[in-house]
C-alpha positions as a printed NumPy array, in Angstrom:
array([[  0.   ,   0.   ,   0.   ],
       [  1.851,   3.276,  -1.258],
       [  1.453,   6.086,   1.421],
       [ -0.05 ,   9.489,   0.802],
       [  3.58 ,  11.388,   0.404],
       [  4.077,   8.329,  -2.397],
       [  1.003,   8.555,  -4.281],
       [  1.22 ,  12.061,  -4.696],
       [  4.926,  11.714,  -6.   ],
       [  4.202,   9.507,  -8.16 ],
       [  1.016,  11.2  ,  -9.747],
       [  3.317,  14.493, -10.275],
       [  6.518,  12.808, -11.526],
       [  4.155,  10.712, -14.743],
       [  2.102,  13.928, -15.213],
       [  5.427,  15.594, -16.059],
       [  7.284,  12.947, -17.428],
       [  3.515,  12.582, -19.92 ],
       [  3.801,  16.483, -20.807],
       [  8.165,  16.949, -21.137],
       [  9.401,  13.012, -22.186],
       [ 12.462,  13.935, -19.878],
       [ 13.246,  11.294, -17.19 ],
       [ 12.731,  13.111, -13.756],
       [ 15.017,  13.492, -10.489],
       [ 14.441,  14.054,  -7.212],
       [ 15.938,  17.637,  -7.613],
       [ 13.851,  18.563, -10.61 ],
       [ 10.848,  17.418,  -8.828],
       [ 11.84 ,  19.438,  -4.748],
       [ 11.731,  22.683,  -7.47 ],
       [  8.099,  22.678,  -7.867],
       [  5.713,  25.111,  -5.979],
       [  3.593,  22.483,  -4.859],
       [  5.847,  19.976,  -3.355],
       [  6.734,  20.569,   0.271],
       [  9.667,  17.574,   0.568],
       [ 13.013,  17.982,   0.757],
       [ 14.821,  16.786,  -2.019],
       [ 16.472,  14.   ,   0.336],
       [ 12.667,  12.831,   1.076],
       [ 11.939,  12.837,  -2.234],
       [ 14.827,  10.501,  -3.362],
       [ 14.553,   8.553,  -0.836],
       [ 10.618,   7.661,  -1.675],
       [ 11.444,   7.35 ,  -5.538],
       [ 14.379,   4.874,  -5.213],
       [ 10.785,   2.908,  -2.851],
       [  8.739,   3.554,  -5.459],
       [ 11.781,   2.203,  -8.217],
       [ 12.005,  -0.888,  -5.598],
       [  7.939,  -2.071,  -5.669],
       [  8.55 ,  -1.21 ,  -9.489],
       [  6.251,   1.486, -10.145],
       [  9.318,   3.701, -11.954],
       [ 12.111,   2.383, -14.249],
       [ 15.695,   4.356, -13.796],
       [ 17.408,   4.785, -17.613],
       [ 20.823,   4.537, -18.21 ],
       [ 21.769,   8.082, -19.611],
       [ 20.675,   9.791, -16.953],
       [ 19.729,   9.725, -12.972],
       [ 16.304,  10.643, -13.437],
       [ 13.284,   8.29 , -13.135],
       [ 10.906,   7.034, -15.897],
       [  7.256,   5.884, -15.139],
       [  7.012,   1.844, -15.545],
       [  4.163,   0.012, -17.293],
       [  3.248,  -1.077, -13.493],
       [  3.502,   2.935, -12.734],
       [  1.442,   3.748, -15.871],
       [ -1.164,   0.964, -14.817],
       [ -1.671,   2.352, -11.32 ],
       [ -2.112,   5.841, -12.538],
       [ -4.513,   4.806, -14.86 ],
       [ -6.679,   2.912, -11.792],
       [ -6.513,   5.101,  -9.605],
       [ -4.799,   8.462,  -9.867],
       [ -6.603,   9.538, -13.183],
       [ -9.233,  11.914, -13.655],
       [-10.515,  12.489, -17.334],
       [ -9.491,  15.543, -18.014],
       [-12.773,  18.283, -19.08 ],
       [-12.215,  18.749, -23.338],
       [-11.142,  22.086, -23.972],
       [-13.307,  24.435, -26.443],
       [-11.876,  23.378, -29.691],
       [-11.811,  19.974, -29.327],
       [-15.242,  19.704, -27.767],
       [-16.297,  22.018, -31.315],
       [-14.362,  19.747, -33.324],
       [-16.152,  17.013, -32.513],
       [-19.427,  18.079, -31.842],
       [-19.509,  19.849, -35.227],
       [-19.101,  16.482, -36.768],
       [-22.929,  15.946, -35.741],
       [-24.048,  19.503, -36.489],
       [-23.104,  18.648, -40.202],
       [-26.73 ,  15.935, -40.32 ],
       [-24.119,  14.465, -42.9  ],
       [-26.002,  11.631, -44.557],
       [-23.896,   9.283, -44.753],
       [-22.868,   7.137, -41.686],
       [-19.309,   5.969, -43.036],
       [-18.469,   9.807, -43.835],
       [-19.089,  10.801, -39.898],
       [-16.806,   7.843, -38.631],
       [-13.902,   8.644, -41.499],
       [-13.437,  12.637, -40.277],
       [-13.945,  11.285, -36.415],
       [-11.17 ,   8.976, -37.173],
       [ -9.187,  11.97 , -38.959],
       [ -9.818,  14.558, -36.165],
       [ -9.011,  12.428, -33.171],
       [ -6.194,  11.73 , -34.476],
       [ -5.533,  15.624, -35.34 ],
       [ -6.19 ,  16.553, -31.97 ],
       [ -4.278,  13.873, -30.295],
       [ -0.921,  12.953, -32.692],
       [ -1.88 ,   9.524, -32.195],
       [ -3.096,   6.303, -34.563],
       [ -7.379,   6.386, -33.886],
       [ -8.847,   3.559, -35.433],
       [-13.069,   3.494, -35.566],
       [-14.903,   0.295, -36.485],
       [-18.209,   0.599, -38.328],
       [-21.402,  -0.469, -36.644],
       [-21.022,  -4.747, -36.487],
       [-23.027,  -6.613, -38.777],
       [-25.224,  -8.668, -37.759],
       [-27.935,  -6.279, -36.463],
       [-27.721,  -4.177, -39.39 ],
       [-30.667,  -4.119, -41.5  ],
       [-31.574,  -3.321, -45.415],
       [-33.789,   0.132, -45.027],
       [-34.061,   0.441, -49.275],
       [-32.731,  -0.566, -52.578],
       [-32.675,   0.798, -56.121],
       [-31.97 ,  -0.949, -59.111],
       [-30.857,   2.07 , -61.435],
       [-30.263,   0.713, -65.716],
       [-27.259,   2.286, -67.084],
       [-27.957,   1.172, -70.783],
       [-27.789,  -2.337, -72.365],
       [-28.074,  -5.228, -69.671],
       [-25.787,  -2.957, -67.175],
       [-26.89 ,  -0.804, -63.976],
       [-26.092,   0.304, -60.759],
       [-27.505,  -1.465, -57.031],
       [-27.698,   0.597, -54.552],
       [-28.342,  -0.782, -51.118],
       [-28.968,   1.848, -47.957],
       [-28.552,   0.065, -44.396],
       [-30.419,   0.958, -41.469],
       [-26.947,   2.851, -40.205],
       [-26.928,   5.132, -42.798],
       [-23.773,   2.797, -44.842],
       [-24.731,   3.91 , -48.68 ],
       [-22.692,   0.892, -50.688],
       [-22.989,   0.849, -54.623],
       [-22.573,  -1.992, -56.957],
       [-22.317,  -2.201, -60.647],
       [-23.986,  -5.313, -61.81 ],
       [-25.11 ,  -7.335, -65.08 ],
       [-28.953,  -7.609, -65.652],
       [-30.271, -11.083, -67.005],
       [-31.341, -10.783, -70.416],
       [-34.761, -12.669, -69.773],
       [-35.287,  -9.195, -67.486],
       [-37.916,  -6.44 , -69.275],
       [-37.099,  -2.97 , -68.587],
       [-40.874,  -2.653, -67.05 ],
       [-40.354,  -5.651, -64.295],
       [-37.369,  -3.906, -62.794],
       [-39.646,  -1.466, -60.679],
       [-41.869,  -4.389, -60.1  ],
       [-38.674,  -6.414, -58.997],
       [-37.079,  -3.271, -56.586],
       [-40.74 ,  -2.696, -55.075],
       [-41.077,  -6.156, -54.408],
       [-37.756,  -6.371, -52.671],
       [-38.007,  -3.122, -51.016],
       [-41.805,  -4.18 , -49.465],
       [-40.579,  -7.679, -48.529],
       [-36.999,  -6.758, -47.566],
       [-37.106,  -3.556, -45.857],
       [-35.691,  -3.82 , -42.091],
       [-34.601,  -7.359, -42.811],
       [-30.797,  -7.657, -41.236],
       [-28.556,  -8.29 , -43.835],
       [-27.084, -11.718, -42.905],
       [-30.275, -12.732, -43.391],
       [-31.374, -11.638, -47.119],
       [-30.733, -14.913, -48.591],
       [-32.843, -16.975, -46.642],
       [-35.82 , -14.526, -46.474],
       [-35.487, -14.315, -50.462],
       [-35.13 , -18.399, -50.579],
       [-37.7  , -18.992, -48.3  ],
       [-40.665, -16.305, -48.581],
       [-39.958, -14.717, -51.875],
       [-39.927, -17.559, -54.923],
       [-43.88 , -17.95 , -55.143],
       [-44.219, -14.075, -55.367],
       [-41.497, -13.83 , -57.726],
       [-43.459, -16.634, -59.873],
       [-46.82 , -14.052, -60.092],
       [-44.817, -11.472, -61.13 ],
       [-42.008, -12.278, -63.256],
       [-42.305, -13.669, -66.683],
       [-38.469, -15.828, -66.137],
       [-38.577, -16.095, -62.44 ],
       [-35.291, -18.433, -62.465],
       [-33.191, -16.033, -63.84 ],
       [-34.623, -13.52 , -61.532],
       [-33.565, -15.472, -58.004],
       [-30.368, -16.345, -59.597],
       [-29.568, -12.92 , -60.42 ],
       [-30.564, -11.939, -56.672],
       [-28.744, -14.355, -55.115],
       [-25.442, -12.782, -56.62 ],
       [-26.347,  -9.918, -55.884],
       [-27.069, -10.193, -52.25 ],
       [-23.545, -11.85 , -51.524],
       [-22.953,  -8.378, -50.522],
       [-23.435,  -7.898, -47.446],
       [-22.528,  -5.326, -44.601],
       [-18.315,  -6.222, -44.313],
       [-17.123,  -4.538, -41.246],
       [-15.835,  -1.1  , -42.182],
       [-12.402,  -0.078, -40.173],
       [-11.314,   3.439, -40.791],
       [ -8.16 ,   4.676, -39.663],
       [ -7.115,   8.261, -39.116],
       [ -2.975,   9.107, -38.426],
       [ -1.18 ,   5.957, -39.815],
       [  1.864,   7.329, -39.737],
       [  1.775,  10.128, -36.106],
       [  3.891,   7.726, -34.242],
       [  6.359,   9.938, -35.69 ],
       [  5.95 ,  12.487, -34.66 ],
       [  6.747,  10.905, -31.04 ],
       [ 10.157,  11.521, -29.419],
       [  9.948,   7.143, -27.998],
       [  9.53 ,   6.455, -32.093],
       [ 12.195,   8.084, -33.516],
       [ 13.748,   4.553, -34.07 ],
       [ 12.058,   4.478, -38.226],
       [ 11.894,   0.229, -37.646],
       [  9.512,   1.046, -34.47 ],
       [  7.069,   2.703, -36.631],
       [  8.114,   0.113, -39.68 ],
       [  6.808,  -3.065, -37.324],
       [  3.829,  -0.794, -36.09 ],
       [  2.55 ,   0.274, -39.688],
       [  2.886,  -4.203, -40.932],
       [  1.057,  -4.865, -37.954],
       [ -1.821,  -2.346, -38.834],
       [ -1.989,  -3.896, -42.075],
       [ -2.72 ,  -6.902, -40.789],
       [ -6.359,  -7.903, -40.242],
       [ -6.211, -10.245, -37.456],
       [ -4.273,  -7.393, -35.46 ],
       [ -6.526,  -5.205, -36.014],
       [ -9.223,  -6.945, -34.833],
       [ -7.574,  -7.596, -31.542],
       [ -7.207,  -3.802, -31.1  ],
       [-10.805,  -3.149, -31.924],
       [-12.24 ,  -5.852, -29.842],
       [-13.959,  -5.074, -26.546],
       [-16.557,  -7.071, -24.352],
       [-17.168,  -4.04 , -22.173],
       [-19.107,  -0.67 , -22.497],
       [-17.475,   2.466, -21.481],
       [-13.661,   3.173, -21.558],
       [-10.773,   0.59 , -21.059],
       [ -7.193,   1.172, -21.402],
       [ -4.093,  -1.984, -21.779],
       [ -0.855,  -0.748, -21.203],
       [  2.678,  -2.469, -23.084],
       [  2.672,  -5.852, -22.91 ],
       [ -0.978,  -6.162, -21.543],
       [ -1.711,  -5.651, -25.158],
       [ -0.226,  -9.414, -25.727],
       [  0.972,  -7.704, -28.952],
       [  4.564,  -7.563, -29.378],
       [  3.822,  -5.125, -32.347],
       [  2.959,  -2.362, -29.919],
       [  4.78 ,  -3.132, -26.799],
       [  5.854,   0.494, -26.598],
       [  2.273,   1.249, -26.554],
       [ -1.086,   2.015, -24.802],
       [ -4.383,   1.09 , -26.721],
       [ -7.467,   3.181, -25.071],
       [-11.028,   1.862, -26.596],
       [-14.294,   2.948, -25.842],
       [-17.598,   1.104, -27.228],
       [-21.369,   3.01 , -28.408],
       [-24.05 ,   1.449, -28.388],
       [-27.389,   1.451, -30.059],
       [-30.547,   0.623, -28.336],
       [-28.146,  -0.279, -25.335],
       [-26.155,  -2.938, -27.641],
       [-22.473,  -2.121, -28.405],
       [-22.467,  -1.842, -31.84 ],
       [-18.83 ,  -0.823, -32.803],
       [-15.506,   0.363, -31.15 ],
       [-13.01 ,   3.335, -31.036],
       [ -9.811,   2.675, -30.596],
       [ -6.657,   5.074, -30.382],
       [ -2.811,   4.163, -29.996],
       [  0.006,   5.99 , -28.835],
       [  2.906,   5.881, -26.39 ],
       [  2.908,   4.569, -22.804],
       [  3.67 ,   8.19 , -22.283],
       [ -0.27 ,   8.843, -23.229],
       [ -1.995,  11.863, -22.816],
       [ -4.71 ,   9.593, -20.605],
       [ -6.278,  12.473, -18.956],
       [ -7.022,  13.931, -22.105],
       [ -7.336,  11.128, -24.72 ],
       [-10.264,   9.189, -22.115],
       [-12.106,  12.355, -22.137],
       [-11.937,  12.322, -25.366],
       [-13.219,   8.807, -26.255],
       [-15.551,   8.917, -24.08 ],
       [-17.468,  12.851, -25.416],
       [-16.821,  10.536, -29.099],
       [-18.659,   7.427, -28.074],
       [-21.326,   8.969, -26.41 ],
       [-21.673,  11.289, -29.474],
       [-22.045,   8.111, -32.086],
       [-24.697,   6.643, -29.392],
       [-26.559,   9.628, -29.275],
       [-26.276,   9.785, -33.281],
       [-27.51 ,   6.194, -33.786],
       [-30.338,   6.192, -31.123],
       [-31.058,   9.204, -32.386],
       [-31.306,   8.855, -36.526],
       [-32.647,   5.218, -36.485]])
């Protein structure tokens, strides 16, 4: 159990390593206005605090580092989100004010500006699939046999897909064909298109289509589209811009590992609402062992639906960055809730 005297020099000596990257002393650290120790206390309680492994000491200098044990207390129980300053509570609100209509447009600028207003890698996974829905469809001929399928989801996701119409296909059952699938498919989820066409949707296609075959055959390609989770990343490349990854093979192994999809499902995966934070090697990635990962879920009709992720140094911002997932993810909850 660390004492009072302890807690609070540990607190002050990661807020300042956080903010300056400098490893701190016990002389930098008896300079500051609010610390009444002598610096002989003081170095006496960080070489204790070294000892139960809360700070590291480096090599080039006598100063003391925060350790991933320090960083993990701190983050348990010494941190307070920070309140968002002005701009960056505009910057992201203003992302809503836009009404922009398209769902996948809001998550690619709130992956651009958090990582803008942070320096770090943000990551934002699109709403999962399985509860997503079909809201409408249009079946749009281009000329000849070709045309354009457009399918709107129930999040807003606008995808477009250029496909081949069947020959046996008259020009005048195509808006029997799109109202038919709109009246029987509308709110359907989208994992589950093929079966309700299969099962429901052959005897109605046999009224009202002169080759119904080619019809269900033509549908059946079509609808192996289907909602594909939709990752967006904002600030590949910020690590950087950080003083811990000026070592260009760091930020080589980081940017493979982002390209790889099984990684980046790890990172985006979380079985719990709110905010969670894994520190170094609690990440069980050796990709971003020099790394914290912060995530925060939103939710839609109290389900979490999809995940915001950002990743930067152990030397994280946390204050800051938790306040800012959090205002982000209770933004998209309020959006979805909200618009459908």
């Amino acid at each position: 159990m660390l004492s009072e005297r302890q807690l609070f020099i540990l607190q002050v000596l990661i807020d300042d390593y956080i903010q300056h990257v400098e490893p701190i002393g016990s002389r930098t650290l008896s300079k500051r206005e609010d610390m009444n120790f002598s610096s002989a206390t003081i170095r006496n309680e960080l070489a204790d605090l070294e000892d139960l492994g809360f700070l590291e000491k480096t090599h080039t200098s006598s100063g003391r580092i925060p350790s991933e044990k320090g960083y993990r207390f701190y983050v348990d129980h010494l941190l307070s989100p920070a309140a968002l300053s002005t701009t960056e509570l505009f910057s992201i609100q203003n992302l809503f004010h836009e009404k922009l209509e398209e769902t996948e447009r809001i998550f690619d600028q709130s992956a651009r500006i958090l990582s803008e207003l942070t320096n770090y890698t943000s990551i934002i996974l699109g709403p999962e699939a399985l509860e997503t829905t079909l809201k409408h469809l249009q079946l749009i001929p281009l000329g000849g046999q070709q045309a354009v399928a457009i399918f709107v989801t129930s999040t807003g996701h606008v995808e477009n897909r250029h496909v081949m119409l069947p020959e046996s296909i008259q020009p005048k059952e195509i808006e029997t064909l799109v109202n038919i699938l709109n009246e029987k498919l509308s709110g359907v989820p989208l994992a589950e298109l093929h079966r309700k066409m299969d099962e429901e949707l052959a005897l109605v296609f046999q009224k009202h289509l002169m080759d119904h075959q080619q019809a269900t055959l033509f549908l059946a390609d079509l609808f192996t589209w289907g909602r594909k989770d939709k990752v967006f990343f904002g600030g590949k490349t910020k690590m950087l811009y950080q003083p811990e990854f000026k070592d260009v093979e760091k930020v080589r192994i980081l940017l493979d590992a982002l390209e790889e999809k099984a990684i980046v499902e790890r990172l985006l995966t979380s079985d719990r609402d709110g905010v969670s934070v894994t520190i170094g090697h609690e990440n069980g990635i050796p990709a971003i062992k020099d790394c914290s990962l912060i995530k925060a879920s939103y939710s839609f009709h109290d389900k979490h639906i999809g995940t915001i992720s950002l990743i930067g140094p152990t030397r994280m911002e946390y204050k800051r960055v938790i306040g800012l997932l959090d205002t982000l993810s209770k933004q998209l909850t309020q959006l979805f809730n909200e618009r459908y």
